[in-house]
C-alpha positions in Angstrom: -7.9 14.4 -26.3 -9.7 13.7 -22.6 -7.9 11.3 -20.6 -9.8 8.8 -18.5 -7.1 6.5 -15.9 -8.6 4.2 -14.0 -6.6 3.0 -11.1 -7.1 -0.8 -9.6 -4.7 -3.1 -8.0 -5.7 -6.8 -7.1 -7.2 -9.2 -9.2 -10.4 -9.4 -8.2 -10.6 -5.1 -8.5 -9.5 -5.5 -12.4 -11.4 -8.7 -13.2 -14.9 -7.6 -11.6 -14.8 -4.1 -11.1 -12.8 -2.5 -14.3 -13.4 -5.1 -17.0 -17.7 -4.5 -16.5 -16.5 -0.4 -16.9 -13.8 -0.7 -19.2 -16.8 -2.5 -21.6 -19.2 0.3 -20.2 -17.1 3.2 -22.2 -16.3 1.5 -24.7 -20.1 0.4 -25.3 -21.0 4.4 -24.9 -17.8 5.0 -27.1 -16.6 7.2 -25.2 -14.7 10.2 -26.5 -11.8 9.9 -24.3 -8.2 7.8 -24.1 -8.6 5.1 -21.6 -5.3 4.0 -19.3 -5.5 1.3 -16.8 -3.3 2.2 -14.3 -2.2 -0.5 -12.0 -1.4 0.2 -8.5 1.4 -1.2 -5.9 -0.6 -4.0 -3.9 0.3 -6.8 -1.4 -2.5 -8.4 -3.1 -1.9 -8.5 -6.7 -1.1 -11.6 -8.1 1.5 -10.0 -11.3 -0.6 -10.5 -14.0 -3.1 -7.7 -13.5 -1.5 -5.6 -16.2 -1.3 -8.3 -19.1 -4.6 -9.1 -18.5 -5.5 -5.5 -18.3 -4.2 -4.9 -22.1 -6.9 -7.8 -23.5 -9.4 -6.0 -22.0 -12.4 -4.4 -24.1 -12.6 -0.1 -23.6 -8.7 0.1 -22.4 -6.4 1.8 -25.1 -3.0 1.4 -22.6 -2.3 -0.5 -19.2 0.5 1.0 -17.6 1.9 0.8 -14.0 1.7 4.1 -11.8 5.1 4.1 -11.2 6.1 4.7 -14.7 2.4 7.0 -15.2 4.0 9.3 -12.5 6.9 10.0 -13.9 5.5 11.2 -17.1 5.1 15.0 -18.1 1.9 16.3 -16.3 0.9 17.9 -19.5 -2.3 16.8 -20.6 -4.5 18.2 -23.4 -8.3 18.0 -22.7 -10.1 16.7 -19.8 -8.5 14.3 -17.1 -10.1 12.0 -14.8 -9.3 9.9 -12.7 -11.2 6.7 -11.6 -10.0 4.5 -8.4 -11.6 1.4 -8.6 -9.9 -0.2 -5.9 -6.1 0.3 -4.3 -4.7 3.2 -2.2 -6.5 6.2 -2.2 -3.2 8.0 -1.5 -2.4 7.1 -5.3 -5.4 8.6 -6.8 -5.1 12.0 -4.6 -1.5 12.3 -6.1 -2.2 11.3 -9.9 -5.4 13.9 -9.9 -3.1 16.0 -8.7 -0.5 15.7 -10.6 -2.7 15.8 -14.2 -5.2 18.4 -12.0 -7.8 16.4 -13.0 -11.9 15.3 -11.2 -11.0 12.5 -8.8 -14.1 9.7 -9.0 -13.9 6.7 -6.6 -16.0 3.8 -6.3 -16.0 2.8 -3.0 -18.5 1.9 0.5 -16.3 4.3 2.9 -16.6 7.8 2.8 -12.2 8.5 2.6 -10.8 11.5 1.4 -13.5 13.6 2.0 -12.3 17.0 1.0 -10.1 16.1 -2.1 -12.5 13.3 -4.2 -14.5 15.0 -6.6 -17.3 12.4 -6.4 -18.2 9.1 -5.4 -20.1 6.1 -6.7 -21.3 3.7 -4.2 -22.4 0.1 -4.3 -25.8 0.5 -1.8 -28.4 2.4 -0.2 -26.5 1.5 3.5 -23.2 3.0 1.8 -25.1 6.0 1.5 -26.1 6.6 4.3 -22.7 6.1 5.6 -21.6 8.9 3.3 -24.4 11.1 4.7 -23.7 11.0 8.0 -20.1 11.7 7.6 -21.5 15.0 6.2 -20.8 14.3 2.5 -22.6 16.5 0.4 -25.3 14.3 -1.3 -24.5 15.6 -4.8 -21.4 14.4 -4.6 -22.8 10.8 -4.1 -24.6 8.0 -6.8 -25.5 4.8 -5.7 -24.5 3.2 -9.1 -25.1 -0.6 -7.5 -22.6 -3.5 -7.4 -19.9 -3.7 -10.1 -19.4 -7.3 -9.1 -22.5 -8.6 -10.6 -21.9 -6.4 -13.6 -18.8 -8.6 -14.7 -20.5 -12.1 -14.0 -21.8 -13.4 -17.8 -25.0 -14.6 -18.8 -24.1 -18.2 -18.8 -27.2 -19.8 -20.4 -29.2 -22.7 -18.8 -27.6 -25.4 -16.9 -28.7 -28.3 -19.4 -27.2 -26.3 -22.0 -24.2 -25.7 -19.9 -24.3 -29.6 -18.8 -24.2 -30.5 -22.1 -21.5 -28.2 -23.0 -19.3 -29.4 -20.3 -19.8 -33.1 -20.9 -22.0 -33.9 -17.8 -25.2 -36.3 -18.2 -28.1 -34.9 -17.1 -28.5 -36.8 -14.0 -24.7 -36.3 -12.8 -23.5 -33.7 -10.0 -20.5 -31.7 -9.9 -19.1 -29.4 -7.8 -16.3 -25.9 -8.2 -13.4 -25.3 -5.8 -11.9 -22.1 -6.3 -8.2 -22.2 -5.6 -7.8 -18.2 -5.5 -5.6 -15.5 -8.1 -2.9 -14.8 -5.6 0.2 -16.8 -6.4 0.8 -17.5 -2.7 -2.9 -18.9 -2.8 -2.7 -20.7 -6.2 0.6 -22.2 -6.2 -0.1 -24.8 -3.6 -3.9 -24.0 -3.2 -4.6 -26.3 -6.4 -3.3 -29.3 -5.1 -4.7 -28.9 -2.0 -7.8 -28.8 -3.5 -7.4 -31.7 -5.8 -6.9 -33.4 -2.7 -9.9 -32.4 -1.4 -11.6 -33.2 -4.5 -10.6 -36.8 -4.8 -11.8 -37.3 -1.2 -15.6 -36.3 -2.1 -15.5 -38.1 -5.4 -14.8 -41.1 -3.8 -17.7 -40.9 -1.0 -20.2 -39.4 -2.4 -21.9 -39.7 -5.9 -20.4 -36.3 -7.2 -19.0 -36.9 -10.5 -16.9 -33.9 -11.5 -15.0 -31.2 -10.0 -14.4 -28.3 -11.6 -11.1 -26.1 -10.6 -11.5 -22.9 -12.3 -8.7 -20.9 -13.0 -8.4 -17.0 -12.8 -7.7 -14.9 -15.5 -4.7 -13.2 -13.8 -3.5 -16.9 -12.8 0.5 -17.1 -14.1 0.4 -20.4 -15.8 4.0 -21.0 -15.2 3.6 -20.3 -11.3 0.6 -22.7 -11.8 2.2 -25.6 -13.7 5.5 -25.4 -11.1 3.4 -25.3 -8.1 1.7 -28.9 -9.6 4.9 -30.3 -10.0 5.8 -29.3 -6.7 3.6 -30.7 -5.4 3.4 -34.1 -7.2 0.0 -33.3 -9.5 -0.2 -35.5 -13.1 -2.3 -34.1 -15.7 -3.6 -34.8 -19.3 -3.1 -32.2 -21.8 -0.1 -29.8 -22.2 -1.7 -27.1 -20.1 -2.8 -29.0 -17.6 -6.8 -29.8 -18.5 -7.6 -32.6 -16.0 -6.1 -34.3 -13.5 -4.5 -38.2 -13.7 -5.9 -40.5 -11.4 -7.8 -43.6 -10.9 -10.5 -43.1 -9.0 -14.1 -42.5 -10.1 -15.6 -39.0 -11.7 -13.0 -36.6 -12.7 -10.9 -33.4 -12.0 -11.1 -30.5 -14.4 -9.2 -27.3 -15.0 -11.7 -24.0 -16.6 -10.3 -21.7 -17.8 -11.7 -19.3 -19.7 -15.3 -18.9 -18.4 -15.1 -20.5 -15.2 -18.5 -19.1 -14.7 -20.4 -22.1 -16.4 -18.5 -24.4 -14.3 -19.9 -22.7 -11.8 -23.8 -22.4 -12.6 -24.0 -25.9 -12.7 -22.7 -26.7 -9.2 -24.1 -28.4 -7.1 -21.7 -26.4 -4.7 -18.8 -24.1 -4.6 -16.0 -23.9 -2.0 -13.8 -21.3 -1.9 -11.5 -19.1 -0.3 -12.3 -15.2 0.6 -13.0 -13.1 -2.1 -14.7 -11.2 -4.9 -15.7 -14.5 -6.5 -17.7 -14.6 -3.3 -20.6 -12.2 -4.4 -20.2 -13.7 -8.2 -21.3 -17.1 -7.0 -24.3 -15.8 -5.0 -25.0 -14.5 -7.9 -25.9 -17.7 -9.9 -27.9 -18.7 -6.4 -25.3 -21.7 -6.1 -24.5 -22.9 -2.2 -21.3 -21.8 -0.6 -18.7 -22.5 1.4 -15.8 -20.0 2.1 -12.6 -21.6 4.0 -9.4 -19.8 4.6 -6.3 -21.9 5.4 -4.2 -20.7 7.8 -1.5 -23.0 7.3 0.9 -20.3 5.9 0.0 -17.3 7.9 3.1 -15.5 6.8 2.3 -15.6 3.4 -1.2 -14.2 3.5 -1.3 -10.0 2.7 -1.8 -7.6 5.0 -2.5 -3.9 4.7 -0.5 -1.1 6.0 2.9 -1.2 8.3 2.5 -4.9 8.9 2.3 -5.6 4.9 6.0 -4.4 4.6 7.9 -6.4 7.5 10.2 -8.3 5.2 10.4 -12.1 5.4 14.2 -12.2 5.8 14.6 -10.2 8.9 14.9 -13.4 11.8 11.8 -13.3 13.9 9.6 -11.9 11.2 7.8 -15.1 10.1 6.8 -15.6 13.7 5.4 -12.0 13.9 3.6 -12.2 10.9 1.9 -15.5 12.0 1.0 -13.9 15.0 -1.0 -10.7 13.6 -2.6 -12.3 10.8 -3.8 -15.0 13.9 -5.1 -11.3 15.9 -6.4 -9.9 12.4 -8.7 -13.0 11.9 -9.5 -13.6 15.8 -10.8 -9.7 15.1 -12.5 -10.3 11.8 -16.7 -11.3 12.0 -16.7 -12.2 8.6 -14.4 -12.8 5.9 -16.8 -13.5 2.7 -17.8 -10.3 1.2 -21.4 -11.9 1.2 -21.6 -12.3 4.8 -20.5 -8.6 5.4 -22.9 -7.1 3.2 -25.6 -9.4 4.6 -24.2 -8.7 8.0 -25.1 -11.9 8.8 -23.4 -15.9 8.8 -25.8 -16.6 5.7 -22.5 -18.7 3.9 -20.6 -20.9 6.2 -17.1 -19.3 6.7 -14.0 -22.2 8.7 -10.7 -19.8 9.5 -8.5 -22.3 10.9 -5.4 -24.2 9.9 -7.1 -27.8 7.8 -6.3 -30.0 5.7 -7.4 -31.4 2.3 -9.6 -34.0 4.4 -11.0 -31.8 6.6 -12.2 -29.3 4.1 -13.7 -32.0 2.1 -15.6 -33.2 5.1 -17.0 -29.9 5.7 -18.1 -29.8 2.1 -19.8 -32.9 2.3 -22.1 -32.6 5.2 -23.4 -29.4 3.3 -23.9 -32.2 0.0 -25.8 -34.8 2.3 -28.0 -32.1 3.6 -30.4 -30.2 1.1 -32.3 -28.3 3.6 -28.4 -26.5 4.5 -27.9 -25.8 1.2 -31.5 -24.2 0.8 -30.7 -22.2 3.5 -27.8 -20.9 1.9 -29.8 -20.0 -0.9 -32.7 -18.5 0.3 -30.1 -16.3 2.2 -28.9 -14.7 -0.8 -32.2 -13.0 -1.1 -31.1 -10.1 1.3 -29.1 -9.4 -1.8 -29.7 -7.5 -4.9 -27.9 -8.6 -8.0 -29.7 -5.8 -9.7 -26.8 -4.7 -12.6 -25.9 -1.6 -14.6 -23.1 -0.5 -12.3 -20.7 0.1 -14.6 -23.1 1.8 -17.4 -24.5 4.2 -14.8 -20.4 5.4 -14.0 -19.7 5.5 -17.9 -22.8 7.6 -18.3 -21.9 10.0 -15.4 -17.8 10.2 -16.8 -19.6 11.0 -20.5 -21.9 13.5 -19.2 -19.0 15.5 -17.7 -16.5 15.5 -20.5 -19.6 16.8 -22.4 -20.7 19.2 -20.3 -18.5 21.6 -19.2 
């Protein structure tokens, strides 16, 4: 039996990059055993591996931890597949099976020990190219993040669906997967949300909820923070002012088409929302510094030693005084096409930001018409399950 492991880590990796892949092999049916292997991460939110086992084309979800231990003996073909986390992981778990090493990546890393690379652009390329990477080693398979957004229908159909009139607006904030993000972010946002509802003629705002989003963590950071809501599992929010607060879940995608605009914070929802050619507006809160992930040395200080709160305010201040963009759409573009705020704000403010965006259409045009230095061309994920079939076949 071949062996296919495909290694992520963070929500976003196993949500837009395996689950479009995952479907890809198992559309090709692929004549190989497929293990989702989930990697150590400052980012991951916890629930990467139960979601993981609902996903289409993955036979076993399984963290590398307990994979590594395991006898290396392995009948048939092994490969493994890095869509997203440590590199370092993927060199030891090829090594370990001694199987091909395939990464989907933008930066040309572990030149001398990755069998091959997919890569999401022609600029990636020629990144790889003039690191001296042999060019056979390379496909530009496109974006995987457009591969995992759905087709949605219209947005009358989807009005209709969600219970909006036809001549009513609504808007999505995106509250993030990260339980450090999520288990105040919602609130925060609902805050935000009852501000523009009340000045402006919006009538609904969407909060849709991730995938890999704990509902326990969810529901106790709403009661902490004094939310009401109607239905068991929170559907909408209790209040009594005009238009109304909704939790998605499920395909938060149609909540999303028909937006008017989205706010959210940094991400790979980023690119998913360009997708649909709806406005955006990326804020990151820097109200709890400490608690935002970083990588490397500074992601291990532990919280408890005294002091260490203060440092970690301090870098993550130096990291985003260093950062030119934070929105993945602005770095591809390269450009400030979707207004980014990195700052410490409240509810208020980011509500006022999102309104002078809603009072001015030729702003949100722009926004729009930006997103056209972007290809949301798709087939990602088939063109990496057809290369992984042709070698298992081939050799």
């Amino acid at each position: 039996m071949n062996n296919i492991y495909i290694l992520s880590n963070s929500p976003g990796e196993v949500s837009g990059w395996v689950k479009p892949v995952a479907f890809a092999l198992c559309d090709i049916k692929i004549e190989a055993r497929v293990t989702l292997v989930i990697l150590p991460c400052n980012y991951a939110s916890g629930m990467e591996a139960n979601y993981g086992k609902e996903l289409a084309g993955i036979d076993e979800t399984i963290l590398f931890s307990k994979l590594f231990k395991t006898s290396s003996i392995c009948t048939g073909k092994n490969i493994v597949l890095q869509l997203g986390g440590d590199p370092m992981f993927g060199a030891m778990l090829s090594a370990k099976f001694r199987g091909k090493w395939f990464i989907y990546t933008s930066r040309p890393r572990w030149r001398f020990l990755v069998d091959h690379y997919f890569v999401p652009d022609k600029t990636s390329f020629s990144r790889f190219v003039k690191k001296k990477v042999n060019e056979s080693k390379i496909t530009i398979s496109g974006n995987l993040m457009f591969d995992s957004v759905p087709e949605c229908g219209t947005v009358l159909e989807l009005k209709n669906k969600l219970s909006i009139l036809e001549n009513e607006e609504a808007i999505s904030l995106l509250a993030g997967s990260r339980p450090f993000e999520y288990y105040e972010g919602f609130s925060f946002f609902i805050n935000t949300a009852k501000k523009i509802l009340s000045e402006t003629n919006i009538s609904h705002v969407f909060l849709p909820i991730a995938p890999t989003v704990d509902e326990q963590i969810f529901h106790d950071g709403l009661r902490h923070c004094g939310v009401e809501w109607i239905g068991e599992k929170a559907e909408e929010v209790k209040w009594n002012g005009p238009g109304r607060i909704r939790f998605i879940r499920g395909n938060g995608f149609e909540a999303i088409k028909v937006s008017k605009l989205a706010v959210a914070l940094p991400g790979t929802n980023n690119l998913q929302i360009a997708s649909f050619g709806v406005p955006l507006l990326v804020v990151a809160p820097l109200n709890q510094a400490e608690n935002i992930p970083l990588d490397g040395v500074a992601g291990l200080i532990p919280m408890s030693i005294p002091g260490a709160k203060k440092l970690k305010k301090k870098l993550v201040m130096w990291y985003n005084s260093r950062e030119e963009f934070v929105s993945l759409t602005n770095r591809i573009i390269g450009k400030n096409v979707v207004p980014e705020h990195r700052y410490i704000m409240t509810p208020e403010m980011v509500a006022t930001l999102a309104m002078e965006l809603l009072e001015s259409p030729e702003k949100l045009n722009e926004i729009k018409e930006g997103y056209s230095a972007l290809s949301f061309e798709r087939g990602a994920a088939k063109k990496i399950a057809l290369f992984i079939d042709e070698y298992l076949k081939g050799q």
